[in-house]
Chimera marker file (.cmm) of the C-alpha trace (Angstrom):
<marker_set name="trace">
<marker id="1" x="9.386" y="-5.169" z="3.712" r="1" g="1" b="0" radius="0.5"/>
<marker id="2" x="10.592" y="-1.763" z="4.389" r="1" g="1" b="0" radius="0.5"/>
<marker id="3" x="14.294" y="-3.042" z="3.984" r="1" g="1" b="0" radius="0.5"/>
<marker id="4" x="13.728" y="-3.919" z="1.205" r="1" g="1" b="0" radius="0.5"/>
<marker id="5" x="11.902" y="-1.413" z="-0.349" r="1" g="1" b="0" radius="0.5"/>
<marker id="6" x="14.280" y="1.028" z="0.843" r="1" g="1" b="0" radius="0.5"/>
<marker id="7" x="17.443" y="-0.642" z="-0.618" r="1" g="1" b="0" radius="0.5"/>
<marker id="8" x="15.436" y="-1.689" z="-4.191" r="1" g="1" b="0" radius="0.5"/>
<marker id="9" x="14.461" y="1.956" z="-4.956" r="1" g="1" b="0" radius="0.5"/>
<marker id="10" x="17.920" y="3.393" z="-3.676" r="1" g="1" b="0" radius="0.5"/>
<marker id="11" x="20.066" y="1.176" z="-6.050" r="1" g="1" b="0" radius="0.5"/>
<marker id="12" x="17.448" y="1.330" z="-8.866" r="1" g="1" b="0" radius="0.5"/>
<marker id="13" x="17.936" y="4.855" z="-8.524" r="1" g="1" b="0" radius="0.5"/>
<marker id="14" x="21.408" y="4.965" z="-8.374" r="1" g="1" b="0" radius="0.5"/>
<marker id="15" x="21.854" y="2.911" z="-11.545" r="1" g="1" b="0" radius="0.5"/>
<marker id="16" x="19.717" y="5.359" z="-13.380" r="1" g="1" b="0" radius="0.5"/>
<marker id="17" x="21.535" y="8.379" z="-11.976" r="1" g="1" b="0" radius="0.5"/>
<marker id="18" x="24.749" y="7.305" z="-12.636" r="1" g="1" b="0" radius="0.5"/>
<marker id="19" x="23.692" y="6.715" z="-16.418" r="1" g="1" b="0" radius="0.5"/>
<marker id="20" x="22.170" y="9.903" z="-16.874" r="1" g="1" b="0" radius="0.5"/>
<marker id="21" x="25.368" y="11.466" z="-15.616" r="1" g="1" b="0" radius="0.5"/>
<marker id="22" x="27.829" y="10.012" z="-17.833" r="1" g="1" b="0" radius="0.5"/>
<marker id="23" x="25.250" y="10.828" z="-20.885" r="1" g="1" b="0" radius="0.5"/>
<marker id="24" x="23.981" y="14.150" z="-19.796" r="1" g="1" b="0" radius="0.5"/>
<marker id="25" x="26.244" y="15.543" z="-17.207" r="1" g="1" b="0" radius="0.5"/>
<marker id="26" x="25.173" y="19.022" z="-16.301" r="1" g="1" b="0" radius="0.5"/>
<marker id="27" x="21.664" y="18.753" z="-17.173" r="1" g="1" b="0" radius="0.5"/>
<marker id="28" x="21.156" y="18.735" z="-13.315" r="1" g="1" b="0" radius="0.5"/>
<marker id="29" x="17.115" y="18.904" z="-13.428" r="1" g="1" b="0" radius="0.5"/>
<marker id="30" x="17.170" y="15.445" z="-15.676" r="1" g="1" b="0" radius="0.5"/>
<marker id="31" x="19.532" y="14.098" z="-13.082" r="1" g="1" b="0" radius="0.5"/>
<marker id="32" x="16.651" y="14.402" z="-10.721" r="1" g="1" b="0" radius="0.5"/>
<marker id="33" x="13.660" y="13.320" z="-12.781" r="1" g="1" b="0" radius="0.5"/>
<marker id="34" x="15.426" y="9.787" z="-13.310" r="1" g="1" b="0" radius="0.5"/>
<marker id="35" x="16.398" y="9.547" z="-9.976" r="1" g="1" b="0" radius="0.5"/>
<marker id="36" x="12.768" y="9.762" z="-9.437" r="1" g="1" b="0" radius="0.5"/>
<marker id="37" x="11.886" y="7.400" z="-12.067" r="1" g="1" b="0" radius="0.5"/>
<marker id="38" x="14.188" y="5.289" z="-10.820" r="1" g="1" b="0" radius="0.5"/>
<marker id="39" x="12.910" y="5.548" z="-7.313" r="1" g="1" b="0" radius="0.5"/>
<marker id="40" x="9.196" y="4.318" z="-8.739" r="1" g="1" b="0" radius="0.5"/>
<marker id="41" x="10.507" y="1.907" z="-10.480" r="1" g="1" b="0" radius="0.5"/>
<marker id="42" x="12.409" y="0.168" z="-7.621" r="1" g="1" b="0" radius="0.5"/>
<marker id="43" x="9.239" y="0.672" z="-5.552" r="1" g="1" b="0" radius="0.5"/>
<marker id="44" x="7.667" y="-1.506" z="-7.736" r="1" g="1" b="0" radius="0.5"/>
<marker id="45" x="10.157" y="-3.851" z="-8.235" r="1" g="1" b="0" radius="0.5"/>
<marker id="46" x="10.973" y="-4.861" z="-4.818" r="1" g="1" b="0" radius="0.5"/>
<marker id="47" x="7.707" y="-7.148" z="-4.558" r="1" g="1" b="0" radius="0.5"/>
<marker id="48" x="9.075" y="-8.624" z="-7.751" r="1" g="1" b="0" radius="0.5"/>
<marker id="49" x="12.407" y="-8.954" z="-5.804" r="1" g="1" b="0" radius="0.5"/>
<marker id="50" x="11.254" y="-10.627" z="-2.639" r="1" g="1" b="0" radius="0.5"/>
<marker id="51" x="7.519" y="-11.755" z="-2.889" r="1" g="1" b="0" radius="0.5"/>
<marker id="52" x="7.658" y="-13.273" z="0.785" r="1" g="1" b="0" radius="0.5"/>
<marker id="53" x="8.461" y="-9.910" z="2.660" r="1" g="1" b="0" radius="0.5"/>
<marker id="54" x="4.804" y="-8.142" z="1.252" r="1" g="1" b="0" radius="0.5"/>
<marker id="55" x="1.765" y="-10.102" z="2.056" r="1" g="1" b="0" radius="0.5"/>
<marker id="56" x="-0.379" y="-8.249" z="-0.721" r="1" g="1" b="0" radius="0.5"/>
<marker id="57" x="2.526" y="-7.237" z="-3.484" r="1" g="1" b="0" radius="0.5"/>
<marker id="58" x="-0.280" y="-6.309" z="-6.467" r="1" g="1" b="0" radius="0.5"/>
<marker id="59" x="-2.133" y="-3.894" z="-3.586" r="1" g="1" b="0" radius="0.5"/>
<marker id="60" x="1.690" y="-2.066" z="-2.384" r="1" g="1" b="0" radius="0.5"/>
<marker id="61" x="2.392" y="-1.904" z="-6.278" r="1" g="1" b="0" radius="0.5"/>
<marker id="62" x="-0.831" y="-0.037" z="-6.783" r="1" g="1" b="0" radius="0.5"/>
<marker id="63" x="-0.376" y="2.120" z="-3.575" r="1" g="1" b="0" radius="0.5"/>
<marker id="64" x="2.845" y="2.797" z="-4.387" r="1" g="1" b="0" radius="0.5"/>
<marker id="65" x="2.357" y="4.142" z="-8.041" r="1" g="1" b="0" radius="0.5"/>
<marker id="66" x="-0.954" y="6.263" z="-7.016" r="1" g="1" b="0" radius="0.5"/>
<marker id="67" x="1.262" y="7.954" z="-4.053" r="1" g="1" b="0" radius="0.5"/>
<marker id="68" x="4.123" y="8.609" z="-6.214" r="1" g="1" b="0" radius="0.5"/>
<marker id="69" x="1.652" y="9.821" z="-8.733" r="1" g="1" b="0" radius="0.5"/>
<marker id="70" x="0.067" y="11.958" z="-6.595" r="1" g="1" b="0" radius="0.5"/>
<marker id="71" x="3.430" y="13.359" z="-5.242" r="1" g="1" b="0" radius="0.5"/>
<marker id="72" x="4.389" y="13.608" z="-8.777" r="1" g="1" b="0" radius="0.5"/>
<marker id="73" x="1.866" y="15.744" z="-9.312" r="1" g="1" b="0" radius="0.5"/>
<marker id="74" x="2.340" y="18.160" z="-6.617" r="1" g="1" b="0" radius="0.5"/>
<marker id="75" x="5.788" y="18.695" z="-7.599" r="1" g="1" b="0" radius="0.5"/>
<marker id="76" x="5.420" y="19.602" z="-10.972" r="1" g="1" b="0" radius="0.5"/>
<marker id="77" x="2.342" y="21.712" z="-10.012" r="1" g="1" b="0" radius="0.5"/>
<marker id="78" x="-0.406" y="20.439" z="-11.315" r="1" g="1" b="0" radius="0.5"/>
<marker id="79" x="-4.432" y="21.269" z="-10.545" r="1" g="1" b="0" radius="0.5"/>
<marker id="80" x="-6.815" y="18.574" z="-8.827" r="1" g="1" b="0" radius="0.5"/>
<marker id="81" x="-7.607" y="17.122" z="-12.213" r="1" g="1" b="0" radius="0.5"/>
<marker id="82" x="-3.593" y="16.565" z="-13.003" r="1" g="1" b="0" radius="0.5"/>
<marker id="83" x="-3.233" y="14.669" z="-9.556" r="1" g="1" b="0" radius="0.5"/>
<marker id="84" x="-6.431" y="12.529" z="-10.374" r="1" g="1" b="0" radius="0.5"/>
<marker id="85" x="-5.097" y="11.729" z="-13.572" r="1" g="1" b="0" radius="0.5"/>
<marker id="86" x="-1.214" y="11.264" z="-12.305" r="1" g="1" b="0" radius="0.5"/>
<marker id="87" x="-2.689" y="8.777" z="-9.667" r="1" g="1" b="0" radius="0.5"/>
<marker id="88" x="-4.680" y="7.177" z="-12.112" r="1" g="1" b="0" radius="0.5"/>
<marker id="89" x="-2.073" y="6.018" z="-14.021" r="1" g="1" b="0" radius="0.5"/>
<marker id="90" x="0.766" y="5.363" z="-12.084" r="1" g="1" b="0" radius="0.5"/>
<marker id="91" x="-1.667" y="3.022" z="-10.106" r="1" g="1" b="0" radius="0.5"/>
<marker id="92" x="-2.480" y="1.387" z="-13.508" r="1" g="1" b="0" radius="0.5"/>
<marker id="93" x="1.183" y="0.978" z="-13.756" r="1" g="1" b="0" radius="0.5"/>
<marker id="94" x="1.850" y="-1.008" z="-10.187" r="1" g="1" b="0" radius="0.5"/>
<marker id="95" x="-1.026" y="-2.922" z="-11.140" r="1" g="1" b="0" radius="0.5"/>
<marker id="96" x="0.957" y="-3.964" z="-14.842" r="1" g="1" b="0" radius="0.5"/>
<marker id="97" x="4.448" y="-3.818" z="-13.128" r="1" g="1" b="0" radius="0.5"/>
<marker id="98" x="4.496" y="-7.517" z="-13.289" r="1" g="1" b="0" radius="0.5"/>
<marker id="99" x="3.952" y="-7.167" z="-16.694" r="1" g="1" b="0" radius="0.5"/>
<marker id="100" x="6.153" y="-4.754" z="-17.730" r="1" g="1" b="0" radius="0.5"/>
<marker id="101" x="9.003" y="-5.283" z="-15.209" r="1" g="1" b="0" radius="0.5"/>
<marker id="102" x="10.181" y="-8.880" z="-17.308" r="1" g="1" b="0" radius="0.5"/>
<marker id="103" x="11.399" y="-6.014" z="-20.079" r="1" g="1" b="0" radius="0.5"/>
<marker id="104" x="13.957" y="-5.148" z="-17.723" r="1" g="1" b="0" radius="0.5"/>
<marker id="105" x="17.068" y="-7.854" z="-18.354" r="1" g="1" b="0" radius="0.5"/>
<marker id="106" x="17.364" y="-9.880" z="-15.325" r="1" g="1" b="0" radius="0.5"/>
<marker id="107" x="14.085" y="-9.582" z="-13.817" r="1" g="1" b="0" radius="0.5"/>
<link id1="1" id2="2" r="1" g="1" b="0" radius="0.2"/>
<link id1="2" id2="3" r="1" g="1" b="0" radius="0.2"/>
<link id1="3" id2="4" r="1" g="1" b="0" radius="0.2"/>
<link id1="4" id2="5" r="1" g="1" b="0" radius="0.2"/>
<link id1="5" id2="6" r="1" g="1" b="0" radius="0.2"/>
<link id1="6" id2="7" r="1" g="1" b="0" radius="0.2"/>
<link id1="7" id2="8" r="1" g="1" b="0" radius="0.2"/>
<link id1="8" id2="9" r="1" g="1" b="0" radius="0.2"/>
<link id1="9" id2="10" r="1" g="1" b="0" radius="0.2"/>
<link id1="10" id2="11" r="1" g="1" b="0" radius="0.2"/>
<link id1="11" id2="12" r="1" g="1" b="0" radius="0.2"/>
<link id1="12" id2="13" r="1" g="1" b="0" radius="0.2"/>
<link id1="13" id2="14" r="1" g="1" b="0" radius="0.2"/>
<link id1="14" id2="15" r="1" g="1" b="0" radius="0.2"/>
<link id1="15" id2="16" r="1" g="1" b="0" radius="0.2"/>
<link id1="16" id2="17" r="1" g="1" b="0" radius="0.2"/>
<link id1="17" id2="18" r="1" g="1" b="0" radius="0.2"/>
<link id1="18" id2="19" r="1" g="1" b="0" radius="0.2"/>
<link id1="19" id2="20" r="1" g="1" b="0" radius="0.2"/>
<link id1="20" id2="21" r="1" g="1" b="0" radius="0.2"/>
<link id1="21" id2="22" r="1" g="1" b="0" radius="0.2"/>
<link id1="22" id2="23" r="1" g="1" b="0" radius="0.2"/>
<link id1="23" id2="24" r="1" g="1" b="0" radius="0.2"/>
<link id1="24" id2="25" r="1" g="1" b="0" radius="0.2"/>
<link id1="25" id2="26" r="1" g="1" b="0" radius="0.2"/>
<link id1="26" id2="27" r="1" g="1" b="0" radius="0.2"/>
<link id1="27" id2="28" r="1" g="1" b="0" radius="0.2"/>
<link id1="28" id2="29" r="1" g="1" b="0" radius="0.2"/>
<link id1="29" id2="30" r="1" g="1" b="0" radius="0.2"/>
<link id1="30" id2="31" r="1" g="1" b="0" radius="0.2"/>
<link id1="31" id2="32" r="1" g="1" b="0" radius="0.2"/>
<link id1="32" id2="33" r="1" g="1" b="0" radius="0.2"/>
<link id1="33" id2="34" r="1" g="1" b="0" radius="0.2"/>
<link id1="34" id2="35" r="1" g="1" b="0" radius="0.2"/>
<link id1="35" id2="36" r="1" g="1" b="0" radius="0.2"/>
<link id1="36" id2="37" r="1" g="1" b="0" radius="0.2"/>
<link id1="37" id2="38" r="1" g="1" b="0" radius="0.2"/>
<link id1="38" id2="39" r="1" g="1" b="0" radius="0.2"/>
<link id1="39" id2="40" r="1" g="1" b="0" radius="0.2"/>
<link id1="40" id2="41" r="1" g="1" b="0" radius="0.2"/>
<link id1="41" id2="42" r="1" g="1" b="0" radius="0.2"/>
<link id1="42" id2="43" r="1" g="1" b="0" radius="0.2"/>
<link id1="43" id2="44" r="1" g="1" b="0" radius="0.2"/>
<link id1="44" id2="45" r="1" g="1" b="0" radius="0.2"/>
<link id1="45" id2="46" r="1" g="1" b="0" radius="0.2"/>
<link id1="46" id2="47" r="1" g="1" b="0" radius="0.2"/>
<link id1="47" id2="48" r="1" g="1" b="0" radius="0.2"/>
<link id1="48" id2="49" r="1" g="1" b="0" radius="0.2"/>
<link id1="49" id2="50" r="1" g="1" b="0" radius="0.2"/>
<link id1="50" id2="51" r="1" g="1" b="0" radius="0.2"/>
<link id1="51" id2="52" r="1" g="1" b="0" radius="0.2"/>
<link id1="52" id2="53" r="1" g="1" b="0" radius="0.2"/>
<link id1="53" id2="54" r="1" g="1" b="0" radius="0.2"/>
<link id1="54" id2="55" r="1" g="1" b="0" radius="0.2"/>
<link id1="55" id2="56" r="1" g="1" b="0" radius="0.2"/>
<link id1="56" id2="57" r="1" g="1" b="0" radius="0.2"/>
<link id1="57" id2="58" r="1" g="1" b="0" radius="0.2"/>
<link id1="58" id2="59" r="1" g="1" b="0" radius="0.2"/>
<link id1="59" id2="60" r="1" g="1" b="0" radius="0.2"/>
<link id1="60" id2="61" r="1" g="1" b="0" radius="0.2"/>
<link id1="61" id2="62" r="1" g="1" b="0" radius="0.2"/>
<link id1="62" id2="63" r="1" g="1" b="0" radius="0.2"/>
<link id1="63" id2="64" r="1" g="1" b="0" radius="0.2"/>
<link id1="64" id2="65" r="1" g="1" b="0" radius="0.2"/>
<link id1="65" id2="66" r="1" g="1" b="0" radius="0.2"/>
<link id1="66" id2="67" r="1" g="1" b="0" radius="0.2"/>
<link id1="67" id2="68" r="1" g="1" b="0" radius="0.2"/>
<link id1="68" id2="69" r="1" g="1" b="0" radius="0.2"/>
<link id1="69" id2="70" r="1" g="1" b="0" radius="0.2"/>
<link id1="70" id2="71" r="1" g="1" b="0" radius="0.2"/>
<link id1="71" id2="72" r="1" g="1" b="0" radius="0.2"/>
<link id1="72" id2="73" r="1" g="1" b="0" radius="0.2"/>
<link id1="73" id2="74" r="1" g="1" b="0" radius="0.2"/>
<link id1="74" id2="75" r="1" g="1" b="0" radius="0.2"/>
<link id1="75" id2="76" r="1" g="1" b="0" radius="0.2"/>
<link id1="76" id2="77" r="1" g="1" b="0" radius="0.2"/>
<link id1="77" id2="78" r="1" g="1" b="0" radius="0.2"/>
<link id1="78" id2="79" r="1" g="1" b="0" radius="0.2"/>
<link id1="79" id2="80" r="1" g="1" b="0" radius="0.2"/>
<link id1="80" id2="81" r="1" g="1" b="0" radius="0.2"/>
<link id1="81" id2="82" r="1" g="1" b="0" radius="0.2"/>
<link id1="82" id2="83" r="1" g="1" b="0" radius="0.2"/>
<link id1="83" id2="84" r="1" g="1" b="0" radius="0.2"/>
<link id1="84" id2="85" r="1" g="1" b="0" radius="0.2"/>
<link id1="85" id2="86" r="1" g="1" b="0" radius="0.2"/>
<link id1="86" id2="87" r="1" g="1" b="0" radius="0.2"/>
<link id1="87" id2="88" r="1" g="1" b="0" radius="0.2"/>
<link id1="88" id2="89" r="1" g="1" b="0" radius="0.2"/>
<link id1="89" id2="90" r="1" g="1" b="0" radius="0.2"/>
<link id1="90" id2="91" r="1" g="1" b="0" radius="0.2"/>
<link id1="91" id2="92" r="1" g="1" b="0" radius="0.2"/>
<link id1="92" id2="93" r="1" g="1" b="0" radius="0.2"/>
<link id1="93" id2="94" r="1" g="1" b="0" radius="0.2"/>
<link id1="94" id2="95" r="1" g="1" b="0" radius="0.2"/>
<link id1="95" id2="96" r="1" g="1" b="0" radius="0.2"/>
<link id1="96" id2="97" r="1" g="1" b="0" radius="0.2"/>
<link id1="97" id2="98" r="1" g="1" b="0" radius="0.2"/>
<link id1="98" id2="99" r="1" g="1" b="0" radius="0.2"/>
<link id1="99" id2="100" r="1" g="1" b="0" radius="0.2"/>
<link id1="100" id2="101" r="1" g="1" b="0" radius="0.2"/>
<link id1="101" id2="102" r="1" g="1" b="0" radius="0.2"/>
<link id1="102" id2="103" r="1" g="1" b="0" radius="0.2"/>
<link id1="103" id2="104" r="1" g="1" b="0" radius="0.2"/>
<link id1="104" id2="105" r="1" g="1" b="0" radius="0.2"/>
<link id1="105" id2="106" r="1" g="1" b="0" radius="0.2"/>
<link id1="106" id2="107" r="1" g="1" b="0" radius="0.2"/>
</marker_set>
């Protein structure tokens, strides 16, 4: 589970850095909010990936989007009401990420 996880959010990640640096090279501080992005997104992807490694993949999808949420939060600053509400709806989105994840082509 962590294995795959781990190697999910890294290459997710990747992909989306590597974009943003051929399109907006120098604009370091976007580099790193899309390797974030990138790194929730493959979080929520890897039950997607390999449904047999999690034994509850909607409740690690919802875990995993109120804890990046939450860490979210904290980085850009935010008061206890901005962490509630970051959590809030990055949870929403591991809940959907089944959903919304068949946008992405090949998934």
């Amino acid at each position: 589970m962590i294995k795959v996880t781990l190697y999910t959010s890294l290459i997710v990640a990747s992909l989306f850095s590597i974009l943003s640096l051929i399109f907006y090279f120098g604009d370091w501080s976007r580099l790193i909010y899309v390797f974030v992005m990138g790194l929730f997104i493959g979080l929520v992807l890897a039950p997607e990936i390999e449904p047999k490694a999690f034994k509850k993949p909607w409740l690690f999808q919802i875990l995993g989007g109120a804890i990046f949420g939450i860490i979210l939060a904290i980085f850009f600053g935010f008061e206890i009401n901005g962490i509630i509400a970051l959590a809030g709806i990055f949870a929403f989105l591991g809940f959907t990420a089944s959903s919304w994840l068949k946008y992405f082509h090949g998934f």
